[in-house]
N, C-alpha and C positions, 0 to 999 in steps of 0.2 A: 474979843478974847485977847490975854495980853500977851508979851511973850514969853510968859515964865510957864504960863498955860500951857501953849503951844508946845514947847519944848518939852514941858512933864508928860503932856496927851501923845508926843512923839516915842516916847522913851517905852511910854508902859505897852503900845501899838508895835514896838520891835520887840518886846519884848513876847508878847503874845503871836508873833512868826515863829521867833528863835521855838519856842518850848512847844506850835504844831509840828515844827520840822523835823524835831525830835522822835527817833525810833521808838515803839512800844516797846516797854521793859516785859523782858522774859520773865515767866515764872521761876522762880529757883529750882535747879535741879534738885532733885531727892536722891542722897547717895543709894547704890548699889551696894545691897550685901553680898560679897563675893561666894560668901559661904553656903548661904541660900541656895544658891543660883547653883554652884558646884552642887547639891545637895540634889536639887530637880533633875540636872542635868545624872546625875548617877541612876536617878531611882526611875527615869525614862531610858536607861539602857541596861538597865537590871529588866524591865517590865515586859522589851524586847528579846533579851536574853532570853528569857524563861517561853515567852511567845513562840520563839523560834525554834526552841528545846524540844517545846509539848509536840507542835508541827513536825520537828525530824522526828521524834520517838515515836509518833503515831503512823507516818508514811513506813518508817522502817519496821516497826511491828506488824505492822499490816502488808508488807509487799507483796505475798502471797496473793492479795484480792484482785482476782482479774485476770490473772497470770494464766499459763496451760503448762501443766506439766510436760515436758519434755520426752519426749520416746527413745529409750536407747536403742532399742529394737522392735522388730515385730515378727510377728506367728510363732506359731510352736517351734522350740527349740529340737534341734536334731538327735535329743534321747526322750526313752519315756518320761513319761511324765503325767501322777496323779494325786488326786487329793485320798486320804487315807484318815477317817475322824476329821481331825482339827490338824494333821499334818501331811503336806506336801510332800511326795515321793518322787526324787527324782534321780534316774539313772537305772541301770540293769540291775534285775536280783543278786545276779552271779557275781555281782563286784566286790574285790579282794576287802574292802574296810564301809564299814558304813557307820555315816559322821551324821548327828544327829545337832544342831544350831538351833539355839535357841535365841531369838532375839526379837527388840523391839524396833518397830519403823520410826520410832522420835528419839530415839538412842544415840548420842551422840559415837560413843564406845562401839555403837553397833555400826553402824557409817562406817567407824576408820577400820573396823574390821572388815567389811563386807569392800572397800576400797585396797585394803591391803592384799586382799587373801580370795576372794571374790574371784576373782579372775580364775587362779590357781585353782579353785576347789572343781570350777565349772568345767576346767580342762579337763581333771582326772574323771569327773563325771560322763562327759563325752568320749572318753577311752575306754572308758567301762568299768574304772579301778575301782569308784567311788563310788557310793549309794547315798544321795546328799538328802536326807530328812529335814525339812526346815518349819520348827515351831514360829510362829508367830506370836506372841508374848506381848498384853497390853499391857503393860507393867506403868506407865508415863502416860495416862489417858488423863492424868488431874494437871498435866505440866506442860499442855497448850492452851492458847488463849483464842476460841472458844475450849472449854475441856473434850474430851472424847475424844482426838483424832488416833490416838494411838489404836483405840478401839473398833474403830470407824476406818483403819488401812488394815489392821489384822481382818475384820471383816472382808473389806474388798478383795484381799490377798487370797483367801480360802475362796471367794467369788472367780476370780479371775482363774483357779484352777480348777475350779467345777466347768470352765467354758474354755480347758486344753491351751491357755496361754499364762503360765504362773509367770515362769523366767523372766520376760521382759518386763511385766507388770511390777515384779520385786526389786529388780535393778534399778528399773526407775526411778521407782519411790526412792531410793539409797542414793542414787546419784543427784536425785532433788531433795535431799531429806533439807526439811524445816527446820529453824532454831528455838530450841526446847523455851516454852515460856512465852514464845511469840504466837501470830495468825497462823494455821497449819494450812495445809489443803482440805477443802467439802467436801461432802458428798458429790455434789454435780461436778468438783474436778477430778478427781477419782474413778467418775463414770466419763469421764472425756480422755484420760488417761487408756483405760479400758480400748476405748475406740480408738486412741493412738497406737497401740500395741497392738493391735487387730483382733478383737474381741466382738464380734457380729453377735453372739448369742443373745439374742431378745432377755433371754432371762438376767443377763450381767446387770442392768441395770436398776431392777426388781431387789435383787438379794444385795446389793450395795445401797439402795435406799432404803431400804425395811430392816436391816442391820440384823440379815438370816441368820450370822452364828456368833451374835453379840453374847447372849446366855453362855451359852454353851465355855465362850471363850474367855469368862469373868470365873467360870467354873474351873477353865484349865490353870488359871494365875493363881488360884487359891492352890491348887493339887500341886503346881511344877514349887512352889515360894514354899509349903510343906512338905518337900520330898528332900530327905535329908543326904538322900543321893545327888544330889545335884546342886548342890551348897559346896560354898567355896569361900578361902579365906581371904579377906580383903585388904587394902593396906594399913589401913587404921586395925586389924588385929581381929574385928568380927569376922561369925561365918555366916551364910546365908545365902539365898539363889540372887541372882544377878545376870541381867546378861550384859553383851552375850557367854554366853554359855555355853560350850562344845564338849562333846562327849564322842567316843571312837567306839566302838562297838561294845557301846553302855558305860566306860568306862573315863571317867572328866579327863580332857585334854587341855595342857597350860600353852595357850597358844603366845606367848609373852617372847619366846623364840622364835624367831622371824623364819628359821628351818622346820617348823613343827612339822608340816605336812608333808616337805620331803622326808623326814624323817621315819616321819610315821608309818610311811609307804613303804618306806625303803626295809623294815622292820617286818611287813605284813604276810603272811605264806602269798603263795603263789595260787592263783585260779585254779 
């Protein structure tokens, strides 16, 4: 081999090192649409968003489930006290004014009344002033979620006084009243209620689960929302029943005066 060989055979042998020694070429990067990628990234925290929305709406509609209603008190209250029809009678005959309440347990209006004035009424009750008649009115049985609760506490309410313990079982309820539209309390917390306010009668929980004066009391909603005595004007300008609804010895009282019941007392003969 001569030397022009040699040297050419040496040249193209460097040259075949040089080009193994060389790094494997990267494939081309493919750009990044930024806009895409913002686009995902929104429509995975929108997806979340809403996941997380349905999750609080459903916990918070539902808090009732599981729960026990709370007892503000318990046994019979230190006046008479009886069921009369579909109405609650509480306090002495001989009392100077007898107040006649009408109201619903998923009432919001009824709540801040029975919170405002609640106390008040139940004092002059226990003095002997007052004769407190309390309608229970399912007027809101289509505006929880399940329907019926309004239905389903006006019943237990007239239960709880056929077994000599109305007072704490109505307090209760008001002090835990539900949010219209949401999970209400059951039947089975309603009968646990019962047994928190000290309600032993075997029967309590028979007439709260068979819904004893369900008829009776869909009968009363039609008679009091037709009684044009007990219609009153509202702020929008209609007239109609509504509660709550209070009447003084048959007569509507505007309890919108935070003095009504002083007043009203203060007005009233003497025993």
């Amino acid at each position: 081999m001569g030397g022009a060989e040699r040297t050419a055979r040496k040249r193209r042998q460097e040259q075949m090192r040089q080009q193994a020694a060389k790094p494997a070429a990267k494939p081309a990067a493919r750009g990044v649409d930024k806009r895409t990628v913002g686009i995902i990234v929104a429509v995975v925290l929108l997806a979340a968003a809403v996941t997380g929305g349905i999750v609080w709406y459903q916990a918070d509609k539902n808090k009732t489930e599981g729960q026990t209603i709370a007892a503000v008190a318990q046994g019979a209250p230190a006046w008479p006290e009886r069921r009369d029809g579909l109405v609650v009678v509480s306090g002495k005959p001989e009392a100077r004014v007898t107040l006649d309440v009408y109201a619903d347990f998923l009432c919001p209006a009824c709540g801040e009344f029975h919170k405002r004035f609640g106390k008040q009424i139940e004092e002059q009750v226990a003095a002997g002033t007052v004769l407190l008649r309390t309608h229970m009115i399912p007027m809101l049985s289509a505006r929880s979620d399940p329907e019926g609760y309004s239905l389903d506490s006006a019943n237990a309410g007239l239960c709880a006084a056929d077994s000599g313990v109305f007072t704490p079982f109505h307090d209760s309820l008001f002090a835990a009243q539900p949010e219209e539209g949401k999970r209400a309390w059951d039947k089975a917390q309603l009968t646990a209620l019962g047994r928190g306010v000290g309600i032993s009668d075997p029967a309590f929980p028979a007439c709260v689960e068979g819904g004893t004066y369900n008829q009776q009391l869909d009968a009363e909603l039609t008679r009091v929302t037709e009684d044009p005595a007990l219609h009153q004007e509202f702020p929008d300008g209609n007239k109609g029943f509504g509660t709550p609804t209070v009447t003084a010895d048959g007569k509507p009282v505007s309890t919108s005066d935070p003095e009504w019941l002083t007043k009203l007392l203060s007005g009233a003969p003497a025993a």
